[in-house]
Structures are given as C-alpha cells and as structure tokens.
C-alpha atoms as one frame of an Amber mdcrd trajectory, in Angstrom:
protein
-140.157  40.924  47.617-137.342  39.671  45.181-136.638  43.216  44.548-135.798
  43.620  48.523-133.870  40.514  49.143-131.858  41.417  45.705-130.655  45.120
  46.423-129.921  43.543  50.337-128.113  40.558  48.782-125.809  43.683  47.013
-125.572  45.434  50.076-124.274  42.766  52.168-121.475  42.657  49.483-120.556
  46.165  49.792-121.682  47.050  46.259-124.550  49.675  45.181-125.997  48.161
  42.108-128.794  49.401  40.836-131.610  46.127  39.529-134.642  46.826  36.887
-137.802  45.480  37.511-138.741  42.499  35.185-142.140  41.979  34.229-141.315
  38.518  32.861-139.221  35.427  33.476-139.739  34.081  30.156-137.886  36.145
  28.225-135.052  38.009  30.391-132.777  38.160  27.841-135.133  40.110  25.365
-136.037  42.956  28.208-132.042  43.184  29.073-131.419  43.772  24.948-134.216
  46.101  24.824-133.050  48.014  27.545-129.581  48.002  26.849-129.504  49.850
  23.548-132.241  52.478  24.971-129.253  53.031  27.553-126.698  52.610  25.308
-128.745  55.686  22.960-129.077  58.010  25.887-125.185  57.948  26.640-123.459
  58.253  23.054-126.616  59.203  21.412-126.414  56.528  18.723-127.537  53.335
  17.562-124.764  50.431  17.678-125.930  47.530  15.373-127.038  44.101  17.058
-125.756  40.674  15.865-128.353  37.814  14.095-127.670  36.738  17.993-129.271
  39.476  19.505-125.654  41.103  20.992-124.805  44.083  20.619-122.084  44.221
  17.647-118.363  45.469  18.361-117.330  44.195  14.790-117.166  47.038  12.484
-116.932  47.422   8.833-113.232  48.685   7.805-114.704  51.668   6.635-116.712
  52.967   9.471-114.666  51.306  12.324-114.161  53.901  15.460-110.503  55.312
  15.292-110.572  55.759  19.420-108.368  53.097  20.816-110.717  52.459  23.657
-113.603  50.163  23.248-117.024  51.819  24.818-118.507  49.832  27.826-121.371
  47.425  27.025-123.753  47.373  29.872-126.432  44.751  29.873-123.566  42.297
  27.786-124.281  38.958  30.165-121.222  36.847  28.322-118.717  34.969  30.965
-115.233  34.109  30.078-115.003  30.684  28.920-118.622  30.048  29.300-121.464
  30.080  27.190-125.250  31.232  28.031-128.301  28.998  27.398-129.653  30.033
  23.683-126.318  31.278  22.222-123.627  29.759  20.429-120.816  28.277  22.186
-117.958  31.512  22.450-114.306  31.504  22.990-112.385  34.172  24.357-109.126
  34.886  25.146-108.290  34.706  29.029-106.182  37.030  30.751-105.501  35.186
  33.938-102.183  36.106  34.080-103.458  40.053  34.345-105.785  39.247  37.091
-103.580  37.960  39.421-101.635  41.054  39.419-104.858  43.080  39.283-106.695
  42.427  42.454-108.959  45.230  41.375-109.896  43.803  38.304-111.981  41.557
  39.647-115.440  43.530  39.471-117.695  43.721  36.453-117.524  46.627  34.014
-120.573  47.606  35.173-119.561  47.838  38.602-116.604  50.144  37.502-118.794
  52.189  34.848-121.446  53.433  37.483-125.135  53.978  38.022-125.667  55.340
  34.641-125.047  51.955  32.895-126.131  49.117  35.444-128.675  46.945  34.889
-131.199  43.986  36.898-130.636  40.961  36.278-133.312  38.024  37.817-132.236
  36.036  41.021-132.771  33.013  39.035-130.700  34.066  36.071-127.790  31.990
  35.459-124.673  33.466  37.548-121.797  34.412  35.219-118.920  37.179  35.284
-118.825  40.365  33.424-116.029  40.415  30.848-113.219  42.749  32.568-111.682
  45.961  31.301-108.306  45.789  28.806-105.757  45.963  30.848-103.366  48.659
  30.982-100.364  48.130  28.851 -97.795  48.755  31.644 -99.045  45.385  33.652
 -97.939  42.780  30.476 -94.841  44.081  30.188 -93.684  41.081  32.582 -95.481
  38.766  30.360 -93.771  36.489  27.812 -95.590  36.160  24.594 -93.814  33.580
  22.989 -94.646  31.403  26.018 -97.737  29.509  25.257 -98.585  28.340  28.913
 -99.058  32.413  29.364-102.082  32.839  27.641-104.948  31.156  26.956-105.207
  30.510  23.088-108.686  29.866  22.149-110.107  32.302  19.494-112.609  34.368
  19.260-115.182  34.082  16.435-114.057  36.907  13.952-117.453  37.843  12.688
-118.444  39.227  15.873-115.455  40.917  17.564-111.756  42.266  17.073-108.635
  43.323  19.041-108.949  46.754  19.798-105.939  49.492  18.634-104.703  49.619
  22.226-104.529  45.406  21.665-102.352  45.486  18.843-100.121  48.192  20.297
 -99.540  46.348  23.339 -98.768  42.981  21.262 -96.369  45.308  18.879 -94.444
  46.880  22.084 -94.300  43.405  23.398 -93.125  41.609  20.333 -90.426  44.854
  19.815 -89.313  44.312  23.240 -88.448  40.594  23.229 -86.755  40.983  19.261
 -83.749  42.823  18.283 -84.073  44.306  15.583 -81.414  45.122  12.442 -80.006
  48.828  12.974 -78.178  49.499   9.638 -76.663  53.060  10.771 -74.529  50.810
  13.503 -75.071  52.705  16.595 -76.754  50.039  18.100 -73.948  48.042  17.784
 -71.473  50.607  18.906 -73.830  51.402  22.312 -73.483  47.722  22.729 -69.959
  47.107  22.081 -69.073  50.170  24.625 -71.383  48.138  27.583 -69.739  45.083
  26.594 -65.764  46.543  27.048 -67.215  48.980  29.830 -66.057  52.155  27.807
 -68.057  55.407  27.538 -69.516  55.725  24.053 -67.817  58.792  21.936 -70.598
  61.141  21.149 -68.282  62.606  18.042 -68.133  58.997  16.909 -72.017  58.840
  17.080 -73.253  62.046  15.019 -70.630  61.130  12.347 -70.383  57.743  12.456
 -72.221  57.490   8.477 -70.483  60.566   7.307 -68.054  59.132   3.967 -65.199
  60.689   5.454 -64.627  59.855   9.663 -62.002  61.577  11.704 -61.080  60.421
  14.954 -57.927  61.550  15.344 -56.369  63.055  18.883 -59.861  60.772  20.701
 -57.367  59.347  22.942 -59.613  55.953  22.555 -56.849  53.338  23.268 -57.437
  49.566  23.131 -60.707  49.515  24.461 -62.297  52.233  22.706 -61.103  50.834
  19.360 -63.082  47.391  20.222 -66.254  49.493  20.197 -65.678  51.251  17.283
 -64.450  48.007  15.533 -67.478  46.280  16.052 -69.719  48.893  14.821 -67.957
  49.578  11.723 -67.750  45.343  10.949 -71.295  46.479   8.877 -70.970  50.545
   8.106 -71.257  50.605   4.421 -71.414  54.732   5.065 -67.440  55.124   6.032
 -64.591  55.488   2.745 -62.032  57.436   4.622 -61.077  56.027   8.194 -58.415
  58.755  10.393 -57.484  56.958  13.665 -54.079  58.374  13.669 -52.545  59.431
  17.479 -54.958  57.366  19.637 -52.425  55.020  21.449 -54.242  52.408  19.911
 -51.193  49.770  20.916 -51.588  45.811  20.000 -55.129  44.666  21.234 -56.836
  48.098  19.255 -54.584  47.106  16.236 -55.746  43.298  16.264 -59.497  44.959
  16.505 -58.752  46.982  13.228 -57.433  44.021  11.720 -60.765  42.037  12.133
 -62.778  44.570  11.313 -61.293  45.086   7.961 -61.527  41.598   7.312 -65.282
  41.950   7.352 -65.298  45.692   5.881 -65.761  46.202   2.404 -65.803  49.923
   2.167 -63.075  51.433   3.763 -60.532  52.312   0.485 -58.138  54.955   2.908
 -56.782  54.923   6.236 -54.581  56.279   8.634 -53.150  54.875  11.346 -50.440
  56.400  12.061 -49.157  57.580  15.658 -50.299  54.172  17.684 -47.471  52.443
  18.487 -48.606  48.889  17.215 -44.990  47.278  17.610 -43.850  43.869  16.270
 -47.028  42.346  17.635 -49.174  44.098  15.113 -47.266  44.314  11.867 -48.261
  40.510  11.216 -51.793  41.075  11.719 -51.459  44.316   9.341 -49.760  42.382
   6.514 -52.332  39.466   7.099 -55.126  42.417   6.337 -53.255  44.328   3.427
 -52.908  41.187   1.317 -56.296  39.814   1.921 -58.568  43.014   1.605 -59.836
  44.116  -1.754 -60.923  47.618  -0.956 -58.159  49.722   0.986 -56.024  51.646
  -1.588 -54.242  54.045   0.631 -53.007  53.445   4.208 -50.826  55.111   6.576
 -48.638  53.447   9.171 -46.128  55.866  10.130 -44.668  56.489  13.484 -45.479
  53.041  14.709 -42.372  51.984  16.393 -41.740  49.388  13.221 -38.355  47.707
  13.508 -36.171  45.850  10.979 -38.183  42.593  12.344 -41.392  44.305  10.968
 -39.750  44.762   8.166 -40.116  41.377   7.237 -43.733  41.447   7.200 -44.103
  44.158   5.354 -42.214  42.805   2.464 -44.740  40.294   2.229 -47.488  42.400
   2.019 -45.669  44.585  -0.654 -44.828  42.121  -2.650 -48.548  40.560  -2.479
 -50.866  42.819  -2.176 -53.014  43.668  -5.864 -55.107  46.564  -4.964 -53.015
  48.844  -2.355 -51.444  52.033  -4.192 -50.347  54.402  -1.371 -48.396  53.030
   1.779 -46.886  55.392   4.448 -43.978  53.506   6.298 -42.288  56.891   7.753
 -41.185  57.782  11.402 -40.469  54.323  12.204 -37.135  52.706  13.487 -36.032
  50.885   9.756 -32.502  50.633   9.132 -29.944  48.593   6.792 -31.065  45.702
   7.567 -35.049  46.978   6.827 -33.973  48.137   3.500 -31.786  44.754   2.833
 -35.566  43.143   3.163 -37.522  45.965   1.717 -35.630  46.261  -1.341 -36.420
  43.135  -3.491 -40.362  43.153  -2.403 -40.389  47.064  -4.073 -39.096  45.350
  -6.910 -41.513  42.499  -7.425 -44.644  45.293  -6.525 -47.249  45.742  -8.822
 -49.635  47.782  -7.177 -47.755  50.456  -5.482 -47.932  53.785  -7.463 -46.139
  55.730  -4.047 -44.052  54.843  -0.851 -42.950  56.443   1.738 -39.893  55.511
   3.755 -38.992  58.683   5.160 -37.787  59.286   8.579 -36.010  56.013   9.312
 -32.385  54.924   9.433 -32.078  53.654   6.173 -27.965  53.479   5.285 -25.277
  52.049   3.552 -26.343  48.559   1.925 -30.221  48.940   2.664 -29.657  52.329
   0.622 -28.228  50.442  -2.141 -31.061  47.785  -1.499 -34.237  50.353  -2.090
 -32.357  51.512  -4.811 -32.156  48.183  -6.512 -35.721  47.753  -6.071 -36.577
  51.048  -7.261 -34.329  50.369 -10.615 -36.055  46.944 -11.303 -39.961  48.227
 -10.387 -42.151  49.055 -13.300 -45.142  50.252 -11.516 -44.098  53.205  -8.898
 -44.429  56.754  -9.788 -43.376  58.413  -6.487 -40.885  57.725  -3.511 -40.020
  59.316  -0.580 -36.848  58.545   1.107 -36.111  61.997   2.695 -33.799  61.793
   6.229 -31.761  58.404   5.839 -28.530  59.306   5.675 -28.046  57.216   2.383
 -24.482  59.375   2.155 -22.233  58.536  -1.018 -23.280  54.508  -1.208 -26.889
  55.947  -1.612 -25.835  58.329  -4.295 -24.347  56.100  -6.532 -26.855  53.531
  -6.477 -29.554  55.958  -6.960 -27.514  57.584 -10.006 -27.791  54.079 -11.542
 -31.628  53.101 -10.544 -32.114  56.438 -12.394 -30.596  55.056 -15.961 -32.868
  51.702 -15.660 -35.777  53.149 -14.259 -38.453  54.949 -16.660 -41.257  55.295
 -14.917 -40.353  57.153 -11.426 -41.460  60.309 -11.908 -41.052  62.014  -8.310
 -37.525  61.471  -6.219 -37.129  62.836  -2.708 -33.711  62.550  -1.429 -33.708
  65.638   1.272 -31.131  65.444   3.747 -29.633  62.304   3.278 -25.832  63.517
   3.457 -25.103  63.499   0.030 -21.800  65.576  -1.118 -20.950  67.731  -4.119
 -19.276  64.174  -5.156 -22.868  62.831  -4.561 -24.520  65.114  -6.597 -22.826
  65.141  -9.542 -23.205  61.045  -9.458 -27.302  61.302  -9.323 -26.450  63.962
 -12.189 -24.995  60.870 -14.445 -28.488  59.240 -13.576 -30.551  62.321 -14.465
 -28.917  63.108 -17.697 -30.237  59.707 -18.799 -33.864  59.554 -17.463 -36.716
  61.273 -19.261 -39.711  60.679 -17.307 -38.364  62.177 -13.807 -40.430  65.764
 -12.889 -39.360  66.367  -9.697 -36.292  65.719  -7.728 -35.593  67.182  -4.371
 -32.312  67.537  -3.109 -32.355  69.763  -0.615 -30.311  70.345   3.288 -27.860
  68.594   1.722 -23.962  69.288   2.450 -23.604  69.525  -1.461 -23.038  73.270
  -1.670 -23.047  75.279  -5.119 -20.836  72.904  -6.626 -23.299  69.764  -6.138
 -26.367  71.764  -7.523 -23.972  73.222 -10.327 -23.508  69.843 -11.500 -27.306
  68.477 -11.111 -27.918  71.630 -13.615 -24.637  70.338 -15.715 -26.535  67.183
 -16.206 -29.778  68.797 -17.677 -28.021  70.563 -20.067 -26.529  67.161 -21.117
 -29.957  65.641 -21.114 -32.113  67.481 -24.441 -35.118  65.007 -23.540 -35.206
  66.053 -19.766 -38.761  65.959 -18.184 -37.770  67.755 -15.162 -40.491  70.471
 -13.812 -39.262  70.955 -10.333 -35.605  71.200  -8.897 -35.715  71.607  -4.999
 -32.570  72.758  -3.425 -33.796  74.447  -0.585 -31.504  75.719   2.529 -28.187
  75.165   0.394 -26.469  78.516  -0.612 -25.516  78.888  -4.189 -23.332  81.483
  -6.297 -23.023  83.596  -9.215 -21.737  80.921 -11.159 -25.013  78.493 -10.507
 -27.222  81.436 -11.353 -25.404  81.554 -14.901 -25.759  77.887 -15.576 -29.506
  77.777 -14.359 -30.166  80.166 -16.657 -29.039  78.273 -19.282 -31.243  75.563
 -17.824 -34.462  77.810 -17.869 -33.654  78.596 -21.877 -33.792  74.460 -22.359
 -36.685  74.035 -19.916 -38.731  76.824 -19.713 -40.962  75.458 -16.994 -38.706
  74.400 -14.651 -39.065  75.757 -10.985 -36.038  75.649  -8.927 -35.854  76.277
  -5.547 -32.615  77.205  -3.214 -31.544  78.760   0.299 -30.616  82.204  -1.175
 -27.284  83.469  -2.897 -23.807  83.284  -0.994 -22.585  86.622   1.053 -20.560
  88.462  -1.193 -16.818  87.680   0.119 -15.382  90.357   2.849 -12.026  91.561
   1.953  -9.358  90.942   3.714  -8.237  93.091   6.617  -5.251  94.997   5.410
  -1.951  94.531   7.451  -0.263  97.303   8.590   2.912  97.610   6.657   4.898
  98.119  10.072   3.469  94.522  10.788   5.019  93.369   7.523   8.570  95.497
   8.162   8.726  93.855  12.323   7.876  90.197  11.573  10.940  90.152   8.364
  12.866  91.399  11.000  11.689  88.602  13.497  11.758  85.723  11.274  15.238
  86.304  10.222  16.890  87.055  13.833  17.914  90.883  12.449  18.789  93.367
  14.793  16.828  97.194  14.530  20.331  98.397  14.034  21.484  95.982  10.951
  18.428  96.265   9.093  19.242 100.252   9.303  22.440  99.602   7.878  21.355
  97.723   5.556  19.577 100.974   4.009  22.368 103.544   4.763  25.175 103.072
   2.544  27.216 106.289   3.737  27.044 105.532   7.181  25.195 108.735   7.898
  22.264 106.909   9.901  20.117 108.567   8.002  18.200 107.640   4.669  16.109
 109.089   2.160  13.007 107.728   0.697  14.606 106.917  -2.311  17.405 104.884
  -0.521  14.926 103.257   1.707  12.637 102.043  -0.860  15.752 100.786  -2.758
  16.627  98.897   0.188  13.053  97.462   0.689  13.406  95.781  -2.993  16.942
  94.832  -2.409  15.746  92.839   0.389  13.257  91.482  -0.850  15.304  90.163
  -4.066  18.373  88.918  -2.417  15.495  86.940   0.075  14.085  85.052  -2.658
  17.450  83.901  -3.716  18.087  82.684  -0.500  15.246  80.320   0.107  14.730
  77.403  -1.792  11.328  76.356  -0.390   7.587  77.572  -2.422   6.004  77.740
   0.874   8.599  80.434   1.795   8.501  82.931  -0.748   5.686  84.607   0.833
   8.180  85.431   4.127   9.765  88.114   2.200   8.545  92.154   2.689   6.050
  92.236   0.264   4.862  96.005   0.169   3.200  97.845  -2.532   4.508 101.284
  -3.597   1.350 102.506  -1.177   2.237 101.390   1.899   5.607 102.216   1.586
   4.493 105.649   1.112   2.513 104.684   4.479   5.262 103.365   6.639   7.288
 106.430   5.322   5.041 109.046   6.443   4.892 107.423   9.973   8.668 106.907
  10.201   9.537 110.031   9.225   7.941 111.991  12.425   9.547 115.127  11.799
   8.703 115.516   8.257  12.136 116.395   6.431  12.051 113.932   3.818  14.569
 111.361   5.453  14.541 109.090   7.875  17.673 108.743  10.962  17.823 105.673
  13.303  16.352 107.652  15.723  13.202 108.012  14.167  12.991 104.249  13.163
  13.532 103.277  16.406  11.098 105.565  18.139   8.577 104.313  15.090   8.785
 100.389  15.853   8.717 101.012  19.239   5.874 102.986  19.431   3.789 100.865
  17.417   4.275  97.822  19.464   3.643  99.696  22.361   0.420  99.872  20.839
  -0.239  96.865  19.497   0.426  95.656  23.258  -2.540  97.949  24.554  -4.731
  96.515  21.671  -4.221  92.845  23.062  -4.535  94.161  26.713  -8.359  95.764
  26.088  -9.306  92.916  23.860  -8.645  90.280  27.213  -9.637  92.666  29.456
 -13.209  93.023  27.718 -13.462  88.724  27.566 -12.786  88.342  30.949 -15.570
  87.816  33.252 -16.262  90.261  35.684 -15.963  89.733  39.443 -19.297  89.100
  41.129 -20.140  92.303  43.331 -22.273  92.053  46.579
C-alpha cells in the first residue's frame, strides 16, 4: 500500500522514479548502501571503496585517482546541501546558488537526470532532503566574480572524504586568468592594447618581428598615431638593438612618443630617424633624450626640417652627451648661423667619433666656425661636410684645422665651391697632418691645377698617411698624371680617383690666307688698286711671284714700324712661305707664273662672293621654317 501511494505521489509530479521495496524501517540506510554498490558494480563493473561512514568514497589516493575530468554519478548518495542526515557527521559543502538561478533545469536530483538504471526507493518516512546537483558547465560561471565573497558560499568540505574534480580546477583557473592580466614579456600585448587605445590598426610586420635584434619599419607610413603604439610596446622590449623608423611622417606628437620611450628603453644602441619632419618642436625633446640615455650610440636625424633655432639644441646635446658616437645631422635647413652655434660644442665633444653635416647651407663664418671646432676636438675621427658651399673662407680655415688637428682621419669636402686657390690652401694643411687617410675633394670648380697642388703638398709631406684621394667629376691633364705618379712612388697605396683626362686640344681652324690679304687691306683703308702698286715697281700691272712675295714682307716690315702699340703687331699680313704659295696658285688663274691686276681683282672678288654664299646657307639653315598646313 505504501508502495502505491509512493509511485502515485511521483506521478502526480510528473516524474517516473523507480522505488525498491524495503523489508525494514530500522535500518534504511544499510539496505540503500547495500544496494547502491551492487548497482554501482553492475554499471562500471568495479568496486569503489566506502568511507568508516558507510559513503561511498570519491577521495582517491594520488596514485590511483581517475584521470577523467568527470566525476561518475552516485546513486543511492542521500546527502543535502547544507544539511546533515541523522547518524552522520555534520558536512559542509560548497553551494552553488548562484548557478541555480540561471539553471532552472538544475533543479532535479542526479538521479532523476541519470535514469532508470541508477534510481533507487527511498521510505515515505525517510527524512526529505535534495540530491546534490550536477557540476555545472563551465560556460554558466563565466558571469561570476570570484574574488567576490558574497558569490559563493565558503564553507569547506572535509578533505578526507572528497576533492574538486579536474573540470573544478579548470573552471577556477579560466576564471582566475580571465579577471588577471597577466605579464607578456614579448610586448604584443601591449602593442594590441596601445593600437585600441589610439584607435589605429595594429601593423602585422611590426608583430612577427617585433623581438627580432634588428627592426625595420621604414616606408610603414605609421604617422603620429601609429608611433604611440609602437612606443608603448617597445617601453619594455629588451629583444630590439637596431630601431629604423626613417620616412614615416612621424611629425611632433610621434617624435615626443620616441622620446619617452627611450627614456624607459635600455636596449636600443642605433637608430634612425631620419625622413619625419620633427621641426623645432621636437629637437628639444631629442636633445633632452641624447644627453640622458646611456645606451644609444648611433642615431640618425637627417632630413628633419632642422633650422638654425634647432641648432641650438643640438649643441647642447653634443657638447653633453658621454656615450653617443655617430650622429647624422644631414638634409636639414642649417646655415651660418647653425655652424656659428655648432662649432664650439664639436669642440668641447668627447664622445663623437663621426658627424655628419652634409646637405645643409653651411657658409662663410659658420664654415670657419665647424672648422674651429674641428681644429680644437681631440676625439673625432670622421666628418662629413659635403654640399655647403664653404667657398674660399671654408678653405682656409680648413687648411689651418688641418695643421692643429691630429686625430681626423676622414675629410669630406665634395662640392663645396672650393677653387684651384682653395685647393692649394687645404694643400698647406695636408702637407702638415699625418694621421689624415682620406680626403675627398671632388665636383669641385678646382680643375687640374687645384688637384695638381693637393698632390704638390704630398710630395712636401714624407710622413703623409693619406690612402684615398677622391677627385671625382673634375678633369685633369698630362701634367697631374706626371706628378701623381710621383705621388704613387712616395705612397704606394694611395687610390686616387678623378673625372677622366682632358680632350686633347683641337687645332685651330686655319684662315684662309685671302682672309689674311682682304682684312690688311680693310683695316688700313687701302684701295685693290694701291696695294697692286705697291707690288709692281715697273708699272707693268703685272708681278711675279718673286716680286709679290717681296712685297708681302715689305709690308709687313714697314707695318711694324708704323705702329707703336703690342696689341697691334698682330694686324700685320702674317703668312708663312705656304700659304703664300696658296694665295699664289689661286691668284694666278691662268697659270703663267705672274700675276696682272686683272687676275687679283677677279681673285678677291670671287672669294667674297663666296664667303657671302657661306653666311647666306649658314642663316638660311637656323632659321625656322614656316609652319605648312
């Protein structure tokens, strides 16, 4: 009869659950152990170990503990949460309230949920309680705060008898990972962020090689914003030496990010940024950075739109910075007064070992300025100074910074307008320095007499360390091969390098000797007919070859007498015994071995005549041609 009201009880509820029949009231909790590990045998086919309680135990050794992550159902187990059942030790558990709510379906027992095959009876008289409830899934706590302690229910469980299962700890693990950021030493955490944070899309370039030693990014096109990302990812890469940011636009705010970054940077020992048009704005922050960082050794700053107020900046970081060696100042917008300001901080250096301050508009006193510096500096081993336009101010005060100076050892002075005068005046200065290898002098207006004396001044020089002479695109002669040769038997491993030999000279067109014979008559108002006289002493009108050339010299003598002038002696009829044969043969059309008045007239005539069609083709060809339709 308690059978039938008990399975209509369960009906009424909408559930099927299956009761045992039980013999005896006494001991209900014995017949439910009994038959729960004879169930418990036929489904996994073996024996799970019972507690000194009577429970079935779900603590394992560490040794023998199941590696599933999933905890097997325990039919028959009568333990409520947060209660305790007559003749058992008082049991905490951990509640998950917080999972019900969102878990309507959670509500039912386990054995409800795990079928026929594992249900058990129970008497009507038994104490109610309710099952203990599957493990949640871990998807529904992901909305759950551990660290809040209203959450959960904290009350522990006694050890000896049960643990947290796998799919437990991975839950707390994902949980505690979620709600913790953790350190990411490669920095693309950091860099993901930084993009979100500005609103720029991260560079995948800068990503797979943001730990390689050496990092290009040139030609990324990043500007401002881009370089704020980067910046702030880099604050902690300890993977990064050589930094190449050149031509990405990165204007004031991207060079103020650099600037920071390097402040916190201990790495980074070379980088360019060159190409980025910083401006004014910028060049404090950079000389702020170059005196107080201990690690950069070679930086690049050229093309930067850097002005003579820059300048001043800059000369504070030359003059105090300990550690940098290499700085690039080229393609900026320096002039005199830039290398008035430039020039005493070179001198006072003691770190640089090269500069370069090509490209600007360094002139006049700023030229004489760097030059200064360069005499008085006792740590600098190269300069460039190529296209200034230093001119013959430059020249002079470089030819005495090379007499002081013994330690530059490479001088480039390409195109900077320097003369033959020029040249031979840095020759005084090289004829005196031994420790300068290479000099380049080259696309400048010196010729072959300004590299003539350069040589000159090695040959003066017999402790001349010179490996390298550069005077490329300047044309040189016979004369400077002969005396380079002479070098080349002093040093015998020079190089020298020049625009090619000079064009052998064209000779001069030869002038007709009728030319020579109409402009005497021209320039001294003769008439055809007197000059003819002047040759025919028997009034005849007709002359031999013998009287003519008489004649010719007789003119010639008694017209030197006449002028007075040096610049005039040349207006006299200077023929050589060959063209006189020449105008002879021509005069003499007939061929009789004289020469009447007839013939010379015809003769002069004809060849003006000619001379007049000459001139006529030659404009006719220049002229432009009328447009046809």
């Amino acid at each position: 009869m308690e059978q039938e009201s008990s399975e209509k009880e369960n009906t009424n509820t909408g559930k099927a659950v299956k009761r045992w029949p039980i013999e005896s009231q006494e001991e209900p909790i014995s017949v439910i152990r009994e038959e729960t590990e004879e169930e418990l045998k036929a489904a996994t086919d073996q024996v799970r170990p019972v507690t000194s309680k009577g429970r079935l135990q779900t603590h394992f050794p560490q040794q023998s503990r199941p590696s599933s992550s999933k905890k097997l159902p325990r039919p028959g187990s009568t333990r409520s949460t947060g209660s305790s059942r007559p003749g058992t030790g008082s049991r905490k558990t951990v509640s998950r309230a917080s999972s019900r709510k969102s878990r309507p379906e959670s509500s039912g027992s386990r054995l409800e949920r795990f079928g026929p095959s594992s249900d058990h009876s129970e008497s009507d008289d038994e104490i109610p309680h309710k099952p203990r409830e599957h493990l949640p899934e871990i998807a529904d706590f992901t909305t759950v705060d551990i660290n809040d302690e209203k959450a959960f229910d904290t009350d522990l469980e006694d050890k000896d008898e049960e643990e947290y299962t796998l799919t437990d700890l991975l839950f707390l693990y994902r949980c505690h990972m979620e709600t913790t950021t953790a350190y990411d030493p490669t920095g693309r955490t950091a860099y993901i962020e930084g993009c979100k944070k500005v609103g720029v899309v991260p560079a995948s370039y800068f990503l797979r090689h943001m730990n390689d030693p050496h990092l290009s990014m040139k030609h990324h096109g990043l500007g401002s914003q881009g370089m704020r990302a980067i910046a702030m990812s880099l604050v902690s890469n300890t993977s990064v030496l050589t930094l190449d940011l050149s031509d990405n636009w990165l204007g004031h705010p991207g060079g103020h990010a650099v600037c920071e970054m390097l402040r916190d940077n201990c790495f980074i020992t070379h980088l360019d940024l060159s190409d980025n048009k910083f401006g004014l704005q910028t060049a404090e922050s950079l000389s702020q950075t170059l005196q107080q960082n201990s690690t950069l050794t070679h930086v690049t700053l050229s093309g930067n739109d850097f002005d003579d107020k820059a300048a001043v900046h800059f000369s504070d970081a030359i003059m105090n910075t300990t550690k940098l060696e290499y700085l690039n100042l080229s393609h900026n917008l320096f002039g005199e007064n830039a290398g008035i300001i430039l020039g005493p901080a070179i001198a006072d250096n003691s770190s640089l070992k090269e500069l370069d301050l090509s490209w600007n508009s360094i002139r006049r006193k700023g030229a004489v300025a760097i030059a200064q510096g360069i005499k008085n500096n006792v740590y600098m081993k190269k300069i460039n100074l190529a296209w200034n336009g230093f001119g013959l101010e430059g020249s002079i005060a470089f030819g005495d910074a090379l007499k002081g100076n013994q330690v530059l050892e490479e001088l480039d002075l390409t195109n900077n307008r320097i003369t033959s005068e020029g040249a031979v005046l840095i020759g005084k200065g090289v004829s005196v320095n031994e420790t300068l290898t290479t000099i380049r002098l080259g696309r400048n207006p010196m010729q072959t007499a300004g590299c003539y004396g350069i040589c000159a001044a090695i040959l003066r020089n017999p402790n001349c360390a010179l490996k390298e002479l550069d005077f490329k695109d300047i044309l040189v002669n016979k004369d400077f091969d002969d005396i380079f040769k002479q070098v080349q038997e002093q040093v015998p491993d020079i190089k020298m390098r020049h625009g090619g030999m000079e064009p052998p000279k064209k000779p001069r067109a030869r002038i007709h000797p009728m030319v020579k014979l109409t402009n005497y008559i021209e320039k001294n108002n003769l008439r055809l007919v007197d000059f003819f006289n002047k040759f025919d002493k028997d009034g005849s009108m007709s002359v031999t070859y013998e009287e003519f050339q008489q004649g010719i010299e007789c003119a010639k003598t008694a017209l030197q007498k006449l002028v007075k002038s040096e610049a005039l002696k040349d207006t006299g009829i200077k023929l050589t015994q060959e063209e006189v044969q020449i105008l002879l043969s021509e005069l003499d059309s007939d061929g009789d071995g004289e020469i009447n008045f007839s013939e010379m007239v015809s003769g002069h005539t004809g060849f003006q005549e000619s001379q007049q069609e000459n001139i006529n083709v030659i404009l006719t060809a220049t002229q432009p041609r009328p447009v046809t339709t």
